[in-house]
MIZAZA-564456 format. One record per atom (N, C-alpha, C): x, y, z. Coordinates in pm, whole numbers, plus 50000, padded with zeros to 5 digits. Example, Ala and Ser with C-alpha at 12.3 -4.5 7.8 and 13.67 -1.06 7.14 Angstrom:
513194943150780
512304955050780
513204967050780
512854977550708
513674989450714
512905000350787
! end
This chain:
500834988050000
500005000050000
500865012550000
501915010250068
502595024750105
503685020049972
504285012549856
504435016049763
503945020249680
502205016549684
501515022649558
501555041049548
501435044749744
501255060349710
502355065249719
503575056749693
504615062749689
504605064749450
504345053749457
504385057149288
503035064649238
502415064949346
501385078749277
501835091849299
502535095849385
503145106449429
503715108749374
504805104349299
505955107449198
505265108049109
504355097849048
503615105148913
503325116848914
502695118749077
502135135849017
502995146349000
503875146049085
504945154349122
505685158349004
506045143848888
506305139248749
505635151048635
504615143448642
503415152148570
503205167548610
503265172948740
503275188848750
504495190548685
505675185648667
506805196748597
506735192348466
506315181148392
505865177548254
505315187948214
503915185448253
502775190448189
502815203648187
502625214248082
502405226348093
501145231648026
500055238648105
499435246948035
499065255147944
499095252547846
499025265747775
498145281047789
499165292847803
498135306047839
497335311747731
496165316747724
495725323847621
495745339547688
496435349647620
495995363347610
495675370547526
494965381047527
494805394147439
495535407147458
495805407547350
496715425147356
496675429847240
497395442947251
497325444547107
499015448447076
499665446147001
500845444746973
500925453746869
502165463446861
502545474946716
503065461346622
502595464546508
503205457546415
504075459746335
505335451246316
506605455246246
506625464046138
505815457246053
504925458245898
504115465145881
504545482245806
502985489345790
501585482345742
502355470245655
501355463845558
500405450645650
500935453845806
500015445545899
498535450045933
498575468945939
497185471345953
496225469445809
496755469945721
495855469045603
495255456545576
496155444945629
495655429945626
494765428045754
494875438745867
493835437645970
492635439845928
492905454045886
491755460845868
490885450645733
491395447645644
490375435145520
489695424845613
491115420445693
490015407345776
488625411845869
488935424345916
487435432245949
486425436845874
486965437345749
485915441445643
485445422045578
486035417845556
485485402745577
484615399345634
485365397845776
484055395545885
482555402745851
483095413045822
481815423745861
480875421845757
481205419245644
479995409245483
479665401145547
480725390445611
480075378545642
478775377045754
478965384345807
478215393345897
476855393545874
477005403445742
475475409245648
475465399545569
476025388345560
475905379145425
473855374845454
473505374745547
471955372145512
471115381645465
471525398845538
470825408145513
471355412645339
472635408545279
472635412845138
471815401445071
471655389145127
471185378645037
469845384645019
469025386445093
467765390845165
467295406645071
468135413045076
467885427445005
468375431344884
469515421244770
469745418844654
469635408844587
468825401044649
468025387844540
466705387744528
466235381844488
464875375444469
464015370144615
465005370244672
464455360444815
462875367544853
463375377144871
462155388144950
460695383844878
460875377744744
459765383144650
459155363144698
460215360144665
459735341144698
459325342144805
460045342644889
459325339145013
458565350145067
457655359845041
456745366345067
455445357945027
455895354644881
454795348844785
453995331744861
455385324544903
455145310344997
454145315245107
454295323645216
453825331445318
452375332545290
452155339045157
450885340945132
449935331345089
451005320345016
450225309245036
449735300045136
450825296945229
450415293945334
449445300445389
449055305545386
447865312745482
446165312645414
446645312145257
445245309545160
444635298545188
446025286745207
445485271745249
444955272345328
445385283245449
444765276545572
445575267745668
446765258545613
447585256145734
448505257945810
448405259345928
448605263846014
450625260646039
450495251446038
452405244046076
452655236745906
451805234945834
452895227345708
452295236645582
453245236745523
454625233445557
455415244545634
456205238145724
456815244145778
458125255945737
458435264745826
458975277045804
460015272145730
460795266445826
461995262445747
462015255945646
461075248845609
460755241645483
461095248945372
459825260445375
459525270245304
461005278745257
461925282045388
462875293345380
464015285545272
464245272245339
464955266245266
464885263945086
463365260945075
462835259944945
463395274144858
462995283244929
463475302144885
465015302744878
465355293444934
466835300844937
467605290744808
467525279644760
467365271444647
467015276144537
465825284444533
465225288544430
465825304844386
466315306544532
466935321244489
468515318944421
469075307144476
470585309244384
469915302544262
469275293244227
468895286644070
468765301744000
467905311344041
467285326743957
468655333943960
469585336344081
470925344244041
472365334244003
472325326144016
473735315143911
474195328443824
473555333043727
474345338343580
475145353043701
474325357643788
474725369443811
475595367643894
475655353843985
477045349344076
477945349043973
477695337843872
479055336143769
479645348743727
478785353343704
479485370343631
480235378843734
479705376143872
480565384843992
481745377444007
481605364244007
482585355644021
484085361543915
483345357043775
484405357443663
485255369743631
484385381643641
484635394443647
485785399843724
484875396343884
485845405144011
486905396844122
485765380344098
486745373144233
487835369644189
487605362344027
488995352843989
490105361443979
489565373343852
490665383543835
491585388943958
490735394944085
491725400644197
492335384744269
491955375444270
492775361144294
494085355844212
493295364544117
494605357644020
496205375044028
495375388844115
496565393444115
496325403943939
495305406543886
494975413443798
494535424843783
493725428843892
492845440743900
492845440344049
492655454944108
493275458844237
491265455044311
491905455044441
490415453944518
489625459444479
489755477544447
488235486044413
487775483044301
488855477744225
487885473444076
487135460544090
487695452244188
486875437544177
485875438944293
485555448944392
484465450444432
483375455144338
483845468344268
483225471944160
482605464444020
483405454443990
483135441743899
482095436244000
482155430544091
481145422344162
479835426744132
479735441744221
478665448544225
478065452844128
478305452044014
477875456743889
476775449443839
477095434343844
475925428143809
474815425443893
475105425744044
473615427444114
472975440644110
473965453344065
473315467244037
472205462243907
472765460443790
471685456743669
470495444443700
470715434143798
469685424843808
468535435143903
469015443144060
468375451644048
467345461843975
468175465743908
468035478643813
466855474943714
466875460143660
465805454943597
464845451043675
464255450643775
463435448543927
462685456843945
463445471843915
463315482044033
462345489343933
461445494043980
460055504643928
460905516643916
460215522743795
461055540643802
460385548343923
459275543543983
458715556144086
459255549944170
459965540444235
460575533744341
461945541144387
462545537744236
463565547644243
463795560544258
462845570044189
463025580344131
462665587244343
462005574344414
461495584944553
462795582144650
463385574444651
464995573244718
466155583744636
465305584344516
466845593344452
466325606044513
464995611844531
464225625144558
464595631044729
464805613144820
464915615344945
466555614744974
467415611444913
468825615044924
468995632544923
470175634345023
470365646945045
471605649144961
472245641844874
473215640544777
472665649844662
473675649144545
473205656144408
472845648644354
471845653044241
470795645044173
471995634644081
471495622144041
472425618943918
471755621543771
472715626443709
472595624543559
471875617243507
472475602343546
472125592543468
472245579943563
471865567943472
471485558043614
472795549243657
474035553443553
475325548643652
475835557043748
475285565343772
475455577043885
474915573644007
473555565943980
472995565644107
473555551444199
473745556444317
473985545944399
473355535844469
474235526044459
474065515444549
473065514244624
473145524944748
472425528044879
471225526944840
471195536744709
469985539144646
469035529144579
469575518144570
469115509444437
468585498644529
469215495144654
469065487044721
467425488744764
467405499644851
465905499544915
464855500044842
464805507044714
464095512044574
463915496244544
464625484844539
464585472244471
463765462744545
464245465144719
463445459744777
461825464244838
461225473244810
459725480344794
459215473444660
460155474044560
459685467044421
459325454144425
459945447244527
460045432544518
458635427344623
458545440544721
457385435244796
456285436844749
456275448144648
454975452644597
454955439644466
455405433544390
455325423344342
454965414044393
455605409044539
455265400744587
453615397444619
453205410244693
451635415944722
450615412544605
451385416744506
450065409844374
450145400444317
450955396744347
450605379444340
450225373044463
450775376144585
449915370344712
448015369644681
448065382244613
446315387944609
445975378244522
446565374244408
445635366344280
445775352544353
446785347444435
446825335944515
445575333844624
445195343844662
444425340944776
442685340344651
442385345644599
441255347644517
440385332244501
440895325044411
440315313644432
439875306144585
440855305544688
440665299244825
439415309444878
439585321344856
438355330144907
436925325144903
437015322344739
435895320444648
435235309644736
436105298744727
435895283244813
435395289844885
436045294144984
435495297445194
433985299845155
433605311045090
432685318345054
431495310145017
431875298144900
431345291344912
430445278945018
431715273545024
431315262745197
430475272245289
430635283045286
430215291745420
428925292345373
428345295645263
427045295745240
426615283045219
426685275245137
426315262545178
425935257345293
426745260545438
426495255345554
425855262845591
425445272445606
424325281645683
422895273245580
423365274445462
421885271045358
421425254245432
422275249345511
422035237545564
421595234945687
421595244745781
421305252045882
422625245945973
423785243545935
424765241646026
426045248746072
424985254746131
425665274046232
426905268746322
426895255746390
427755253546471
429055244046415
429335243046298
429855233146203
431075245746141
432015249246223
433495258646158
433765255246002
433275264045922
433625262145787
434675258845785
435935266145829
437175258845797
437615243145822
436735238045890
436615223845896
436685219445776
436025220145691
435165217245566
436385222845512
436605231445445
437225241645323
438735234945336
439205231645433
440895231745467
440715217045362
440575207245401
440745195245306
440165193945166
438905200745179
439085207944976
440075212744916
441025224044972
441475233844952
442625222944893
443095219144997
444405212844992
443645207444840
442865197544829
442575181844750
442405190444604
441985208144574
442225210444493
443595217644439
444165222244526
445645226244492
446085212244452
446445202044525
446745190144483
446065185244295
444965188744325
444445183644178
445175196344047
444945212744072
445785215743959
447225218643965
448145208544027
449175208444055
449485224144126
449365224944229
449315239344258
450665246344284
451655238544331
453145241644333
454025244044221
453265236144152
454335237043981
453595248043951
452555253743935
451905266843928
452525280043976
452835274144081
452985290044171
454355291444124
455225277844181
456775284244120
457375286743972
456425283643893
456445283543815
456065300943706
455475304243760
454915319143788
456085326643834
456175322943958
457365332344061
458605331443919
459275321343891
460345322043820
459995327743701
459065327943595
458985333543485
459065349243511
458135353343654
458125368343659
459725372443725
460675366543765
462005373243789
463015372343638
463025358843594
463935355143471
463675369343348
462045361043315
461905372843194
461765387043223
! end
């Protein structure tokens, strides 16, 4: 017994001057290399996209307009949990890179490869990037959409429409995309109305006051979306009105 805690003792004793901890600190250190703050400062501008990478996905694609349009369907049907959110978001976010591919490739080919490959300096390959979600925009965007962000800037008017900015194109694109979204939500809900409207009179004409129409209407509803394929419809719609 009194050898065992003699060889446990030395293990430990062993092991405290072995083993070392490693410390973690923070500081901030001058750097040798002027060319250290400029590689700081990118990795903060990195972060900081990556950051907004949902709010640019969200306010220069299509997303806003899809998944407004799903939303509104869901609610024409009538159900309540399916499909579910994430279902739905996921479905939008699929359908939104299939609609921008040409305009990734073109940011891609333009601005990423070239400044990767050491060709064109950063401001031009940000500028290459941005160019083609400015025109997928730009084809989106209503002239009165625009013309009331260019009216509410405290900037000088632009000339012309490579003048106008970014800032500008962004919010102007996304009002465009909701108000699109809205009229087609409306022609979506029209038919399911019609239904309710229907069943609802029917059941009073039956005298069954205590009988929740939506009882009734929810499994029509569905059994006729199901019958004119109602999904290949809708997305089918959604994509023709962004492409063409």
């Amino acid at each position: 017994m009194i050898s065992l805690l003699f060889i446990i003792g030395g293990f430990d004793s062993y092991s405290q001057q072995q083993i070392q901890l490693p410390q973690v600190t923070i500081g901030v250190k001058p750097g040798e290399n002027p060319n250290d703050l400029v590689l700081t400062l990118q990795i903060i501008a990195l972060m900081t996209v990556l950051t907004l990478a949902p709010s640019i996905l969200v306010m220069m694609t299509c997303f806003t307009r899809i998944i407004v349009v799903f939303h509104f369907l869901k609610v024409a049907l009538g159900t309540a949990t399916q499909p579910p959110n994430q279902l739905l978001t996921g479905l939008a976010l699929f359908l939104t890179f299939f609609v921008m591919q040409p305009v990734l490739n073109q940011a891609n080919e333009q601005g990423l490869q070239p400044y990767i490959r050491e060709e064109i300096t950063q401001q031009e390959a940000i500028d290459n990037m941005v160019k083609p979600f400015r025109m997928f925009m730009l084809k989106h965007t209503r002239e009165e959409d625009l013309g009331l962000f260019i009216k509410l800037s405290t900037g000088e008017k632009p000339k012309s429409i490579d003048e106008v900015s970014t800032w500008t194109i962004i919010p102007a694109f996304a009002i465009s995309e909701l108000r699109k979204a809205f009229q087609i939500g409306f022609l979506i809900f029209i038919p399911f109305l019609v239904l309710d409207m229907i069943i609802a009179s029917t059941l009073m004409s039956l005298g069954m006051f205590l009988l929740p129409p939506q009882l009734i209407s929810l499994p029509i509803k569905i059994l006729l979306f199901i019958l004119v394929d109602g999904w290949y419809l809708v997305i089918d719609s959604l994509m023709r009105s962004i492409i063409q």
